[in-house]
mmCIF entry with sequence, helices, sheets and N, C-alpha, C, O atoms, coordinates in Angstrom:
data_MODEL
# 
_entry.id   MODEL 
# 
_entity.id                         1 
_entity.type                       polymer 
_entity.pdbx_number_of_molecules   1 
# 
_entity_poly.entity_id                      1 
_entity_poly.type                           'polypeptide(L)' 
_entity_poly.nstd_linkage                   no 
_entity_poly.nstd_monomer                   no 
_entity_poly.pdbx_seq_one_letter_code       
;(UNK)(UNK)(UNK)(UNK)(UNK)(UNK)(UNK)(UNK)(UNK)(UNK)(UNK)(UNK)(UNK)(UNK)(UNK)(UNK)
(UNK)(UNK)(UNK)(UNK)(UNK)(UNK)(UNK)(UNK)(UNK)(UNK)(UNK)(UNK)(UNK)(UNK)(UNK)(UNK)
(UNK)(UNK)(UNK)(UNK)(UNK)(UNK)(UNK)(UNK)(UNK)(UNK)(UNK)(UNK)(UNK)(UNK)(UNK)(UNK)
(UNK)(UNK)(UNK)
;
_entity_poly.pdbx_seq_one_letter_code_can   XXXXXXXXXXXXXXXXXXXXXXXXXXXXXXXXXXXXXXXXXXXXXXXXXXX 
_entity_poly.pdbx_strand_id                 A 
# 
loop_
_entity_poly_seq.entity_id 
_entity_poly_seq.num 
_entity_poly_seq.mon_id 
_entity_poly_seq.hetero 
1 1  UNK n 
1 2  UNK n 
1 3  UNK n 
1 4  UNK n 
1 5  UNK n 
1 6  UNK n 
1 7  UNK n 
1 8  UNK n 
1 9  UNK n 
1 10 UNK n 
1 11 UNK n 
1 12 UNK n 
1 13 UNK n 
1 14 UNK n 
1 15 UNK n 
1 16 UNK n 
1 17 UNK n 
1 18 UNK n 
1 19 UNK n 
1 20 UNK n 
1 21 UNK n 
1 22 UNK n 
1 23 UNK n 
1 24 UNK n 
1 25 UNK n 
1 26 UNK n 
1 27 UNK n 
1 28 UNK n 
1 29 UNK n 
1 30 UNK n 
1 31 UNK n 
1 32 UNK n 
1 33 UNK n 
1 34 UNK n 
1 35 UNK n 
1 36 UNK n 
1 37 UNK n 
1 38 UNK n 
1 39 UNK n 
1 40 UNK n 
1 41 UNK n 
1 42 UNK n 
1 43 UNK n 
1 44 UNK n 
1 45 UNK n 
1 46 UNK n 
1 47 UNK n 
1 48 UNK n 
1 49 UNK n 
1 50 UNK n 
1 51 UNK n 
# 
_struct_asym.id          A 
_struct_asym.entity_id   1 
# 
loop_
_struct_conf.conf_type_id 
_struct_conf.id 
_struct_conf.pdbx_PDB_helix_id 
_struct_conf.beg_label_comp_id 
_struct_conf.beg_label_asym_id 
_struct_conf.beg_label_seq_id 
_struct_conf.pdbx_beg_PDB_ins_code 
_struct_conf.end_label_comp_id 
_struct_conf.end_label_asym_id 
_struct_conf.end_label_seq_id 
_struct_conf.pdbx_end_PDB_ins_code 
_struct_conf.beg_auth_comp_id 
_struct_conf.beg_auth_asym_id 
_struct_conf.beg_auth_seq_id 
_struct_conf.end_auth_comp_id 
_struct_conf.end_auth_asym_id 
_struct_conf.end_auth_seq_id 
_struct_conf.pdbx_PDB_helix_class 
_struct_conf.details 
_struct_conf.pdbx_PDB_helix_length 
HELX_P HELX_P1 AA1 UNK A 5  ? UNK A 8  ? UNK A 5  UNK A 8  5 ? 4 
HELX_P HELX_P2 AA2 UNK A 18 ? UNK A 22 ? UNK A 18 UNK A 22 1 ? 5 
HELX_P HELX_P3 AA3 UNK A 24 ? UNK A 27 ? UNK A 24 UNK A 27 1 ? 4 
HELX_P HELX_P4 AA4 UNK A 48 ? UNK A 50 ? UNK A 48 UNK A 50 5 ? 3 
# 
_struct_conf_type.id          HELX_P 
_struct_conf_type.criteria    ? 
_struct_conf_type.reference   ? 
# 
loop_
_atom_site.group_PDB 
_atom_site.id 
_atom_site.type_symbol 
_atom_site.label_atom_id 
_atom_site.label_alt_id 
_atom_site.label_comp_id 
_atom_site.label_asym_id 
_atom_site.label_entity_id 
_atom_site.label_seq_id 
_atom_site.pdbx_PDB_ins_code 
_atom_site.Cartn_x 
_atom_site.Cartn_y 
_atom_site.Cartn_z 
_atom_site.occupancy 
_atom_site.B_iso_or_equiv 
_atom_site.pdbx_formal_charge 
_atom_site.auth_seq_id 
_atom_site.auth_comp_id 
_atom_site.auth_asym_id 
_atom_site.auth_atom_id 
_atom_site.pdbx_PDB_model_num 
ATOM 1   N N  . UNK A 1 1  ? -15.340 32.641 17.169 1.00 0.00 ? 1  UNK A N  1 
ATOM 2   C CA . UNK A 1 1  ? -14.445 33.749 17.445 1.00 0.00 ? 1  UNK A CA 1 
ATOM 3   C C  . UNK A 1 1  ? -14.236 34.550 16.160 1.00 0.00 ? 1  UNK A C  1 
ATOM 4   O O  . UNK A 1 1  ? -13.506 34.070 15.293 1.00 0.00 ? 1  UNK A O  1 
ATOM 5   N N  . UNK A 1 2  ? -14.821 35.734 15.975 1.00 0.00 ? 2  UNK A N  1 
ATOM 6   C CA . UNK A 1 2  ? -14.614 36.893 14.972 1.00 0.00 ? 2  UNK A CA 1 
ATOM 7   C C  . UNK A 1 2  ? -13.043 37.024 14.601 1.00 0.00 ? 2  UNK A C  1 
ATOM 8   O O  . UNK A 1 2  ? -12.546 37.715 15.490 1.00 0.00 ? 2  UNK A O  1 
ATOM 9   N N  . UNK A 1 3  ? -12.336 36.756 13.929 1.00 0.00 ? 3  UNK A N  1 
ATOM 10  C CA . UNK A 1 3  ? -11.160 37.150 13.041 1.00 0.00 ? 3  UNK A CA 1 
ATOM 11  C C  . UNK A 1 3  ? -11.139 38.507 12.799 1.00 0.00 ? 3  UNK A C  1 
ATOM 12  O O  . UNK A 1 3  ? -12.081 39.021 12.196 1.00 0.00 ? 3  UNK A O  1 
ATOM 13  N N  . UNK A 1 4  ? -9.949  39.338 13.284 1.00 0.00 ? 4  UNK A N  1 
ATOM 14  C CA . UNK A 1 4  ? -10.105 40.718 12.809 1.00 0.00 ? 4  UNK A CA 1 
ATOM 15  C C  . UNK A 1 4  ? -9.042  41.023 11.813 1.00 0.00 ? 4  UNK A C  1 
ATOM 16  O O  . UNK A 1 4  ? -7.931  40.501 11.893 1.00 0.00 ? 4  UNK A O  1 
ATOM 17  N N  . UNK A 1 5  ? -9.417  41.981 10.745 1.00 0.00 ? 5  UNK A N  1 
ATOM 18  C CA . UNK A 1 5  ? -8.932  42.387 9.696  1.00 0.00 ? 5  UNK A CA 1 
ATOM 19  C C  . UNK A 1 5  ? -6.835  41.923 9.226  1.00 0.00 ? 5  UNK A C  1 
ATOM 20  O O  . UNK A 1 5  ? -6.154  41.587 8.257  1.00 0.00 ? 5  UNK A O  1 
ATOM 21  N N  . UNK A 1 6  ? -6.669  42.265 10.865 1.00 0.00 ? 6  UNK A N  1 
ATOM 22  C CA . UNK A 1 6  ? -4.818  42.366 10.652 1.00 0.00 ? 6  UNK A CA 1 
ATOM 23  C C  . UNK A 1 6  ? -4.253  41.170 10.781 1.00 0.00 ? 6  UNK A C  1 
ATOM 24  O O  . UNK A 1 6  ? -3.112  41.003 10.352 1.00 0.00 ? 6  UNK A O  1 
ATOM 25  N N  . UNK A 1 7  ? -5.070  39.967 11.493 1.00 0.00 ? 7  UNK A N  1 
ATOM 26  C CA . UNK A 1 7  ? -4.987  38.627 11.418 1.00 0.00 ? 7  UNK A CA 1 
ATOM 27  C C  . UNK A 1 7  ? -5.426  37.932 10.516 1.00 0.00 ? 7  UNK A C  1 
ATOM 28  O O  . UNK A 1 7  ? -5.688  36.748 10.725 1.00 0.00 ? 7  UNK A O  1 
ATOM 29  N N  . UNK A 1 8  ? -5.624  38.568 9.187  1.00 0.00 ? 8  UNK A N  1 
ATOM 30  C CA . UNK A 1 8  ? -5.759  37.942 8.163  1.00 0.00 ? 8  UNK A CA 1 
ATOM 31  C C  . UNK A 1 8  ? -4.701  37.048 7.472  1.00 0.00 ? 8  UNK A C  1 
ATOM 32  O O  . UNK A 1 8  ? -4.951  35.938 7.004  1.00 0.00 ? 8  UNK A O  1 
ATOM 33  N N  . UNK A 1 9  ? -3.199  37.801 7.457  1.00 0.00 ? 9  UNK A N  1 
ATOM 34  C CA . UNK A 1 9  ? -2.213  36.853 6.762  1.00 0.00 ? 9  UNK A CA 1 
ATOM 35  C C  . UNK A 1 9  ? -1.638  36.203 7.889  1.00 0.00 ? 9  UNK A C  1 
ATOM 36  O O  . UNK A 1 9  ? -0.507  35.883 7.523  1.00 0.00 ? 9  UNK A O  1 
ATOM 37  N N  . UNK A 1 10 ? -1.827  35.805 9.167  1.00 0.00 ? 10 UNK A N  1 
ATOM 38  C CA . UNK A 1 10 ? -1.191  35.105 9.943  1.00 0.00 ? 10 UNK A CA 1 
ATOM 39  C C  . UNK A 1 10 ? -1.615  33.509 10.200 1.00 0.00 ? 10 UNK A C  1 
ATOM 40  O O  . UNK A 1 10 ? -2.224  33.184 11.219 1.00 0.00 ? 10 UNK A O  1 
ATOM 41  N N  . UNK A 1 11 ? -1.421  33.023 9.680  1.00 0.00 ? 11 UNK A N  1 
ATOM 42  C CA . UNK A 1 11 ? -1.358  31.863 9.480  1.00 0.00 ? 11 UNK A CA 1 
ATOM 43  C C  . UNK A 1 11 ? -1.654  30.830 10.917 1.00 0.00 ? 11 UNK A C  1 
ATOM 44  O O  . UNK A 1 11 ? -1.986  29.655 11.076 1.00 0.00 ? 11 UNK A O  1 
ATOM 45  N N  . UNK A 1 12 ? -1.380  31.808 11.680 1.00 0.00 ? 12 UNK A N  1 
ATOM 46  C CA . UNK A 1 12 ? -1.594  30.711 12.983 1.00 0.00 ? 12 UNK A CA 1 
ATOM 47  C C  . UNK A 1 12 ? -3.042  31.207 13.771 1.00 0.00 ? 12 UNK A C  1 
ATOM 48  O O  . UNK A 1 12 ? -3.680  30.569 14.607 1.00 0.00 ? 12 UNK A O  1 
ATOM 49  N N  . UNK A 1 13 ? -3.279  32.319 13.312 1.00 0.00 ? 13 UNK A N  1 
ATOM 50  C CA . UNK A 1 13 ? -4.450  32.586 13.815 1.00 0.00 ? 13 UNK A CA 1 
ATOM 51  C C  . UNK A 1 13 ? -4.231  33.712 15.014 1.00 0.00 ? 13 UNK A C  1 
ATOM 52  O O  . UNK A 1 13 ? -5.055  34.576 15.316 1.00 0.00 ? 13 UNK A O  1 
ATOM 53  N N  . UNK A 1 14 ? -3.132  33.536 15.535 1.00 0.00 ? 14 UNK A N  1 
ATOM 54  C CA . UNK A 1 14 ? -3.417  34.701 16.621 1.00 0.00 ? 14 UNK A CA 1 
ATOM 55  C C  . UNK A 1 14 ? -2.149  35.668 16.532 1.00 0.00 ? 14 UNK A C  1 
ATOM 56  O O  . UNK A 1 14 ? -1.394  35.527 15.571 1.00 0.00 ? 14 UNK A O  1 
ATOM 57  N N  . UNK A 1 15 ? -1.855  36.744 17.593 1.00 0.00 ? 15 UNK A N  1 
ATOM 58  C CA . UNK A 1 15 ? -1.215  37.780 17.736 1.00 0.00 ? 15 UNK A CA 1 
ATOM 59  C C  . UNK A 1 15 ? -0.069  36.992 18.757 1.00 0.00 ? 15 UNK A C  1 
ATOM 60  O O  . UNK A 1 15 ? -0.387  36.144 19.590 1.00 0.00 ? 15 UNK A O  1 
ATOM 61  N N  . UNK A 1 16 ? 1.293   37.453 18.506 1.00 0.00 ? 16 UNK A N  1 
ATOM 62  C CA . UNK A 1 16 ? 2.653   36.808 19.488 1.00 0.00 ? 16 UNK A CA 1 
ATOM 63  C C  . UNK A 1 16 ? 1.784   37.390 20.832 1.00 0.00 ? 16 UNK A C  1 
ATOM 64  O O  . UNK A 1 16 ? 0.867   38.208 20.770 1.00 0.00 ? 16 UNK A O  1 
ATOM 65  N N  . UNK A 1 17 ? 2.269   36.808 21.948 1.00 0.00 ? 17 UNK A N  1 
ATOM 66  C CA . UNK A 1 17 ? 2.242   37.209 23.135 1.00 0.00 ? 17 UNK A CA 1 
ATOM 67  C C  . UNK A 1 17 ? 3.662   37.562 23.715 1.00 0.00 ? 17 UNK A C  1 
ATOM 68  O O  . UNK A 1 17 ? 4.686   37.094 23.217 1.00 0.00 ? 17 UNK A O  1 
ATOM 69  N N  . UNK A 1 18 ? 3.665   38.408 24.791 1.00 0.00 ? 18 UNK A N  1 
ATOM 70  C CA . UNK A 1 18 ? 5.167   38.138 25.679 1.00 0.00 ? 18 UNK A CA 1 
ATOM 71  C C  . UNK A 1 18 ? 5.590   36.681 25.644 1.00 0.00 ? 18 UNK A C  1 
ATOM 72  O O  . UNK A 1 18 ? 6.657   36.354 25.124 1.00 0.00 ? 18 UNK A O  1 
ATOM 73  N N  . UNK A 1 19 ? 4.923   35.974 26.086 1.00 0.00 ? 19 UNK A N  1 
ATOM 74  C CA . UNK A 1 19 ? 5.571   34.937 26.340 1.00 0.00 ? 19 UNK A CA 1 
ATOM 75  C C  . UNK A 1 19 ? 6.238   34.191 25.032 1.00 0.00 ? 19 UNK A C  1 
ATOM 76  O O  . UNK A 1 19 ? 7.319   33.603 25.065 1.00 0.00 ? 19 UNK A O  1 
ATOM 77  N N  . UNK A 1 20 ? 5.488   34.311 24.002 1.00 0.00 ? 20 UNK A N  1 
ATOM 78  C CA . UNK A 1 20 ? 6.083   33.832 22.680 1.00 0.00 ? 20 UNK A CA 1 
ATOM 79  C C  . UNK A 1 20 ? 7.587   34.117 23.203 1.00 0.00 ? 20 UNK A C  1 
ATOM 80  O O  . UNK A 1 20 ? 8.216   33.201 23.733 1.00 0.00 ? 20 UNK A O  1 
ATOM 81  N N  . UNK A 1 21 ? 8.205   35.522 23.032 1.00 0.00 ? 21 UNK A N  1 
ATOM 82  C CA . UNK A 1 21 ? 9.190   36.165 23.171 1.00 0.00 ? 21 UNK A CA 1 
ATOM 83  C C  . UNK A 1 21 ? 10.289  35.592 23.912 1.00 0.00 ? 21 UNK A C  1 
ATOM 84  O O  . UNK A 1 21 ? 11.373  35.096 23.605 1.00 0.00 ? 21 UNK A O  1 
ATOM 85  N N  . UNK A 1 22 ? 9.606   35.840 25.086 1.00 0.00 ? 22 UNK A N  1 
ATOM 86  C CA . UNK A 1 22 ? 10.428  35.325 26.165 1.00 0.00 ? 22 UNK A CA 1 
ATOM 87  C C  . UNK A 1 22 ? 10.689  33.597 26.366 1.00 0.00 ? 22 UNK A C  1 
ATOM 88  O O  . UNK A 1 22 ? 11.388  33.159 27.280 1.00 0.00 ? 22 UNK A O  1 
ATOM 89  N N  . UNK A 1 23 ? 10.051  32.782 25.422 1.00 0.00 ? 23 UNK A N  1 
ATOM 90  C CA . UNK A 1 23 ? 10.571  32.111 25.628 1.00 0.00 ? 23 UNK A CA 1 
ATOM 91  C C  . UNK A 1 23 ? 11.894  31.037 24.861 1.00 0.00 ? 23 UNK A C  1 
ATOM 92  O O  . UNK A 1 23 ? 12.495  30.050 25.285 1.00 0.00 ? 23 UNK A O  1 
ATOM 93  N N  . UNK A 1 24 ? 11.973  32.042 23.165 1.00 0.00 ? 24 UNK A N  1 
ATOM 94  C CA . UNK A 1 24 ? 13.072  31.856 22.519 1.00 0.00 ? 24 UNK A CA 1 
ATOM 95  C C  . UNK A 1 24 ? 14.009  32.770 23.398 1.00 0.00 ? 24 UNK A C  1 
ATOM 96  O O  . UNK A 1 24 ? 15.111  32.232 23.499 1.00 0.00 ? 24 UNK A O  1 
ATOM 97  N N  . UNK A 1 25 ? 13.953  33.754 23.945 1.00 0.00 ? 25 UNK A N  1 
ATOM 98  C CA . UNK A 1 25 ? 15.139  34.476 24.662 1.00 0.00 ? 25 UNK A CA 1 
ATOM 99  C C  . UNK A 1 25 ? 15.601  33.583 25.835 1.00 0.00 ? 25 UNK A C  1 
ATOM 100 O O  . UNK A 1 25 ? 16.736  33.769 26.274 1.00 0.00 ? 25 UNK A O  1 
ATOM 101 N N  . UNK A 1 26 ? 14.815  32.627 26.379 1.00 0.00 ? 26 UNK A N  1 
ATOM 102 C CA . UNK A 1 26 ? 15.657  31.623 27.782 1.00 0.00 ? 26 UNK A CA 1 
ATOM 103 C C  . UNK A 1 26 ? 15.927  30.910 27.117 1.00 0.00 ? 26 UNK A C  1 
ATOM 104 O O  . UNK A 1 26 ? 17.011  30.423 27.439 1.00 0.00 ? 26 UNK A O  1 
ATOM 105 N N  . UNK A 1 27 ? 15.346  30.312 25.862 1.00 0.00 ? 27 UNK A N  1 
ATOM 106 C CA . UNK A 1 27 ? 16.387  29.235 25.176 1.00 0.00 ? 27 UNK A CA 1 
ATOM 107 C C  . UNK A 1 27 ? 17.302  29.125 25.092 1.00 0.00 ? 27 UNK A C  1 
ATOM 108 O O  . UNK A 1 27 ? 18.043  28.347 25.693 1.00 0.00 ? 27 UNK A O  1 
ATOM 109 N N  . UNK A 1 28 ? 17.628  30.212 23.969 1.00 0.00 ? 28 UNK A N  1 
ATOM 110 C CA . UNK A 1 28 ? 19.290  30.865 23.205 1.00 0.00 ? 28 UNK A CA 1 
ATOM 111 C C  . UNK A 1 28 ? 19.705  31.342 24.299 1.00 0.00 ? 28 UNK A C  1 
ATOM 112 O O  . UNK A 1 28 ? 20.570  32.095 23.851 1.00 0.00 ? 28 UNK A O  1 
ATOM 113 N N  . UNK A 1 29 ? 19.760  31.531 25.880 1.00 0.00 ? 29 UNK A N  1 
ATOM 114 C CA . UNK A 1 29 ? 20.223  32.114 26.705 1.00 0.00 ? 29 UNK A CA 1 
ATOM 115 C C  . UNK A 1 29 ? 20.840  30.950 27.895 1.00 0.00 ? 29 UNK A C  1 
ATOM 116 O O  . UNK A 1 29 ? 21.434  31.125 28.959 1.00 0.00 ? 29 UNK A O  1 
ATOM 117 N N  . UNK A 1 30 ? 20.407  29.737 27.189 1.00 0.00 ? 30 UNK A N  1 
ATOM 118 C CA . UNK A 1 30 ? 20.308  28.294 27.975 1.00 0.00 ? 30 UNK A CA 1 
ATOM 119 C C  . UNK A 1 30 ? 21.621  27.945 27.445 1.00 0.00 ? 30 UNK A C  1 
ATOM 120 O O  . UNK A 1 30 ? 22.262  28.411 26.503 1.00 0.00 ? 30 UNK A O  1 
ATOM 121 N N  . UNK A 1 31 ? 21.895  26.901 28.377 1.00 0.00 ? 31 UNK A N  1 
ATOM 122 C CA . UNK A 1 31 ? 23.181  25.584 27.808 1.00 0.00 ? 31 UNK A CA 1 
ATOM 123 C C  . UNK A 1 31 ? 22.672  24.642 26.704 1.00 0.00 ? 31 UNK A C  1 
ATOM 124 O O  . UNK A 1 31 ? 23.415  23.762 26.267 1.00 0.00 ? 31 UNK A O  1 
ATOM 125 N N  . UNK A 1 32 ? 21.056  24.857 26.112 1.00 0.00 ? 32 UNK A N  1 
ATOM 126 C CA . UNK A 1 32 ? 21.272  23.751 25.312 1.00 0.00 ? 32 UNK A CA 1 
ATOM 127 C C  . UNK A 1 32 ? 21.513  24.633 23.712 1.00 0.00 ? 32 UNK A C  1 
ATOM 128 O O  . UNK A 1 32 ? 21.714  24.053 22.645 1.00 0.00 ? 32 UNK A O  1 
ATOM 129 N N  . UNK A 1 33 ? 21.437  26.030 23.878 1.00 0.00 ? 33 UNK A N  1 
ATOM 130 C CA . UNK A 1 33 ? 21.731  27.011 22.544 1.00 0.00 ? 33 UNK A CA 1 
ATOM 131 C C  . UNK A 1 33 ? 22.989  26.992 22.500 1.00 0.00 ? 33 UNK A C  1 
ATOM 132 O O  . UNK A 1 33 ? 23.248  28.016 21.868 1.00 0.00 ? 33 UNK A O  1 
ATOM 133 N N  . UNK A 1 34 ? 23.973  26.485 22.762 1.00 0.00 ? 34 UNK A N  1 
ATOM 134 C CA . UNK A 1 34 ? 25.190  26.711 22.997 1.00 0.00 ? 34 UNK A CA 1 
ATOM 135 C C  . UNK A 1 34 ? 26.394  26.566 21.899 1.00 0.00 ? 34 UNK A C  1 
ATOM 136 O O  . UNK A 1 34 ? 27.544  27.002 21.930 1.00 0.00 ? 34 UNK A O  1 
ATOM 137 N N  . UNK A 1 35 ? 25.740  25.835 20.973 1.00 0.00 ? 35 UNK A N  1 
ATOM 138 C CA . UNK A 1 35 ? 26.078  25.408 19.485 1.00 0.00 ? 35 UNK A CA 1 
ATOM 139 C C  . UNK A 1 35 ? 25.175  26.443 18.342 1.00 0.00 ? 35 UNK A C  1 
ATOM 140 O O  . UNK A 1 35 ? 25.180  26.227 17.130 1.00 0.00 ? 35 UNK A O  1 
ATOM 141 N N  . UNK A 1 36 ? 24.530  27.419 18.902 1.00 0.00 ? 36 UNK A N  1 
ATOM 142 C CA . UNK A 1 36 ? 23.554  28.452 17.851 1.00 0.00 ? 36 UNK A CA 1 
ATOM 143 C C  . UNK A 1 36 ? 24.522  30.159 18.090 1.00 0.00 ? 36 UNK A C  1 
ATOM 144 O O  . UNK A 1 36 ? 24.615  30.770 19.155 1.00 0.00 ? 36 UNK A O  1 
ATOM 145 N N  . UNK A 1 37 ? 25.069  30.535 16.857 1.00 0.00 ? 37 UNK A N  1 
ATOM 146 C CA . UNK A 1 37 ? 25.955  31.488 16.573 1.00 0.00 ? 37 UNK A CA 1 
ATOM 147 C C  . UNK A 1 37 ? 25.372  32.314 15.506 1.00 0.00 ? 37 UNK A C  1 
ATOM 148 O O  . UNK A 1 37 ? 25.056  31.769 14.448 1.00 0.00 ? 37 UNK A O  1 
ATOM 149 N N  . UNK A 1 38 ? 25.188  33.657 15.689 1.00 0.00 ? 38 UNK A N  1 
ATOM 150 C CA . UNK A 1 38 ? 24.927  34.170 14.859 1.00 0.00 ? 38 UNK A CA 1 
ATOM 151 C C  . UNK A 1 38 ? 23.584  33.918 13.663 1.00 0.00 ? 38 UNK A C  1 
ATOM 152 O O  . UNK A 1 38 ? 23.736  34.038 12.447 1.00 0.00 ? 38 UNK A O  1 
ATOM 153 N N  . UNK A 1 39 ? 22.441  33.594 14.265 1.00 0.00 ? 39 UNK A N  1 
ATOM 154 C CA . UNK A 1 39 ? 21.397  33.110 13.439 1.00 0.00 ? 39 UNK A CA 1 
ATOM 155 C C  . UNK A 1 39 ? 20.346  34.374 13.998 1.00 0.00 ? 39 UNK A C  1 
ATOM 156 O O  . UNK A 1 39 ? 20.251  34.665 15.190 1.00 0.00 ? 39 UNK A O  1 
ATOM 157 N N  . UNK A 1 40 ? 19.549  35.088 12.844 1.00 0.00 ? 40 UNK A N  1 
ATOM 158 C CA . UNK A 1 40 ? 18.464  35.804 12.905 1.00 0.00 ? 40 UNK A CA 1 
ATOM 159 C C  . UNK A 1 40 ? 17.307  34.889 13.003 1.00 0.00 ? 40 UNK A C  1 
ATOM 160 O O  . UNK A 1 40 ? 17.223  33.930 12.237 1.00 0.00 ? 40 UNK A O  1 
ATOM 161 N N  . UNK A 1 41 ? 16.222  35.181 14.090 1.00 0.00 ? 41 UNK A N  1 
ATOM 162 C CA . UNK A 1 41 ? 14.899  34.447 14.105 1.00 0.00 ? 41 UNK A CA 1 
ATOM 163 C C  . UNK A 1 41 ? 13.892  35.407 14.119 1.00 0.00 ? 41 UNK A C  1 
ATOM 164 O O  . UNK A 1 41 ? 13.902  36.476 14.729 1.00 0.00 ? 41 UNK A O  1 
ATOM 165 N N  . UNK A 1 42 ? 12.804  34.835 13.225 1.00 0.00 ? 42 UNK A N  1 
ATOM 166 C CA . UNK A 1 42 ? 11.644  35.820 13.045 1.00 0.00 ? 42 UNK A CA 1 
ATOM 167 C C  . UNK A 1 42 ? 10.274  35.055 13.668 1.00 0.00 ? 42 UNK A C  1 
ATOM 168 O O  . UNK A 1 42 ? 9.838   33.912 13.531 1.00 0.00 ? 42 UNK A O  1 
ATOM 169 N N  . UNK A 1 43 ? 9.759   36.355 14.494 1.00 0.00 ? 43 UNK A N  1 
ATOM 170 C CA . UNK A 1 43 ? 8.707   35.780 15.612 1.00 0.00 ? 43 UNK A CA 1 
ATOM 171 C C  . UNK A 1 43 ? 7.432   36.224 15.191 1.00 0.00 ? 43 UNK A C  1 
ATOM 172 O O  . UNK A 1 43 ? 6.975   37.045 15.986 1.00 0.00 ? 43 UNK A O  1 
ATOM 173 N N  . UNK A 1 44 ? 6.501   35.921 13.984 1.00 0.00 ? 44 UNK A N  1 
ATOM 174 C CA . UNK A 1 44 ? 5.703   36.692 13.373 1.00 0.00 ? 44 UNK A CA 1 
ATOM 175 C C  . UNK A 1 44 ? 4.502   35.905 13.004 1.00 0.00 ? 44 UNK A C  1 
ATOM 176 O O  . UNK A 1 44 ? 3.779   35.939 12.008 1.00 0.00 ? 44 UNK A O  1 
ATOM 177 N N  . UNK A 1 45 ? 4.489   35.230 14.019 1.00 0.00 ? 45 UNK A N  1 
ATOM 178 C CA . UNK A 1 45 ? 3.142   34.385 12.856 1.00 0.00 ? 45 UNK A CA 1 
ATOM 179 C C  . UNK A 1 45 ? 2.599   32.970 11.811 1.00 0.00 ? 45 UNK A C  1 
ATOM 180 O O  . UNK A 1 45 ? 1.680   32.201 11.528 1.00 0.00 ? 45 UNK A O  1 
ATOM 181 N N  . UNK A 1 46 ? 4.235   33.458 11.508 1.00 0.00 ? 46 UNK A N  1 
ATOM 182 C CA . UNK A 1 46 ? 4.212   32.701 9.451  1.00 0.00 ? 46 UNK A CA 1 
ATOM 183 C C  . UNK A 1 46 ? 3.514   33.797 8.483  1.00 0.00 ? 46 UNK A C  1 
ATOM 184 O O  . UNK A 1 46 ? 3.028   33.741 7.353  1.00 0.00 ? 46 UNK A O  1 
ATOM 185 N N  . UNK A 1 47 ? 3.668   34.703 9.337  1.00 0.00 ? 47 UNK A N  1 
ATOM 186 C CA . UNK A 1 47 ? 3.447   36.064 8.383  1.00 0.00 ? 47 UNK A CA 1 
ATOM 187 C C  . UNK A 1 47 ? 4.413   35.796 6.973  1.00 0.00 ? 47 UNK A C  1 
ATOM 188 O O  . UNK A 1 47 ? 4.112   35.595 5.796  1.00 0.00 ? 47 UNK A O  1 
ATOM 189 N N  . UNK A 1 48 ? 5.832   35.906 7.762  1.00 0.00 ? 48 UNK A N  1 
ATOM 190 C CA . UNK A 1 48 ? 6.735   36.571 6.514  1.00 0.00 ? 48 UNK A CA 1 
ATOM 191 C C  . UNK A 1 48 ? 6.672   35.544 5.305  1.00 0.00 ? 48 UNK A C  1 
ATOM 192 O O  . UNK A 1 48 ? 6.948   35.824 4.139  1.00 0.00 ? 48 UNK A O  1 
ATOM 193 N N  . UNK A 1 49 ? 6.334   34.521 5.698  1.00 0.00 ? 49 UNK A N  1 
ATOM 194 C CA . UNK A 1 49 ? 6.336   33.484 4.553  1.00 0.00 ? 49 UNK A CA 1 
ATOM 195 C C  . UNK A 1 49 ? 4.683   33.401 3.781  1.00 0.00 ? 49 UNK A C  1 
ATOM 196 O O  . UNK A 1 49 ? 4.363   32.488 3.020  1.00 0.00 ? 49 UNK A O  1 
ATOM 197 N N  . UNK A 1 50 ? 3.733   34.596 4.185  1.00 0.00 ? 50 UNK A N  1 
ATOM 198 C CA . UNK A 1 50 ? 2.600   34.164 3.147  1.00 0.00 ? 50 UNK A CA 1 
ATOM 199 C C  . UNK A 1 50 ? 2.856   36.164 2.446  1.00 0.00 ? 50 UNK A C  1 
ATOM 200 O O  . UNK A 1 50 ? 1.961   36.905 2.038  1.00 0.00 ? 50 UNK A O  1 
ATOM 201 N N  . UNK A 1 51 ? 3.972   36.394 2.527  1.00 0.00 ? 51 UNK A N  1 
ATOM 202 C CA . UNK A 1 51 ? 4.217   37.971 1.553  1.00 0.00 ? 51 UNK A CA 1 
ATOM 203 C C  . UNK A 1 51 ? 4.845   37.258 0.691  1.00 0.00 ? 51 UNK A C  1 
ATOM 204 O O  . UNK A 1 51 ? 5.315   37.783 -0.319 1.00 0.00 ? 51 UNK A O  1 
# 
């Protein structure tokens, strides 16, 4: 499988999908997030951690 140029610093190899998304949003939207207040989450890869 050819690697293209913008998936170079992503660490996991591929691009988020919807579903990535959607499925921290039913989490934190669940009874078991119920103790999680005010926390920023970043859905990127492991991008932000190889800048």
């Amino acid at each position: 499988m050819e690697q293209l140029p913008a998936m170079a610093g992503i660490t996991l190899g591929r691009f988020a999908q919807p579903e990535d998304i959607a499925n921290l949003t039913v989490f934190l939207a669940s009874e078991q997030a119920s103790m999680i207040t005010g926390s920023d989450y970043v859905i990127d890869g492991n991008l932000l951690k190889t800048i």
